[in-house]
N, C-alpha and C positions, 0 to 999 in steps of 0.2 A: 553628768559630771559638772554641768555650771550651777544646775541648783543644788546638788549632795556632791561637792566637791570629794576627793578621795582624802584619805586620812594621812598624816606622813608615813606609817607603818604600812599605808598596803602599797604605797608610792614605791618607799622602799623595797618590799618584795620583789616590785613591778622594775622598778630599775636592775636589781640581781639579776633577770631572766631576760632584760632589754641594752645589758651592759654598761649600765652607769645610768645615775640621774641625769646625767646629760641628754641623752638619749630618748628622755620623757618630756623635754621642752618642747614646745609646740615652735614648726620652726619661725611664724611671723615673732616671737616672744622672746627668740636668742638674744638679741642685743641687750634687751631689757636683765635678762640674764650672767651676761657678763659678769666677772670675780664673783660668783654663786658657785656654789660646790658643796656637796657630801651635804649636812642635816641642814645648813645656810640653806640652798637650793633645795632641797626636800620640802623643806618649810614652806617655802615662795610658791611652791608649786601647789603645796597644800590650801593654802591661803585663795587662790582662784584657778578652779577648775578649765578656765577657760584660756589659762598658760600651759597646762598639757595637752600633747601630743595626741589626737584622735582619729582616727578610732583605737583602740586598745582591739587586740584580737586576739583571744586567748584557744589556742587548741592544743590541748595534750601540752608536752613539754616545751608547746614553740610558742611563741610570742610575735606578732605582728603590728608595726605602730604605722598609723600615718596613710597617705595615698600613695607614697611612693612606690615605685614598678615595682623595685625589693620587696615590697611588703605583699603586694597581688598575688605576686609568682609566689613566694610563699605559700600564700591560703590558698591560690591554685593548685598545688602540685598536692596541699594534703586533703583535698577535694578528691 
């Protein structure tokens, strides 16, 4: 993701199933973020790979972002 950043189209996808482009910001990058929203914020994120939210964890119809415990027990429970 920091050398083939994502495109704004798959961002998008990626926010639909993560509940908002909000959701795909990486959290040291929020501030930097602030009054960004909808294809404004799509865009920013597009632009460098290393303002979204990582890892990205894609299984079946769940979606897991980030180190957060939320996101563990996630990929845990479909383990």
């Amino acid at each position: 993701m920091i050398k083939e950043p994502l495109s704004a189209a798959e961002l998008r996808a990626l926010a639909k199933r993560a509940g908002g482009p909000k959701e795909l910001v990486a959290p040291k990058r929020r501030a930097e973020a602030d009054g960004l929203d909808g294809d404004k914020l799509l865009a920013w994120l597009a632009e460098d790979g290393a303002r979204v939210r990582r890892p990205i964890i894609v299984f079946g119809s769940e979606l897991a972002l980030g180190f957060a415990a939320d996101a563990r027990e996630k990929l845990e429970a479909k383990l």
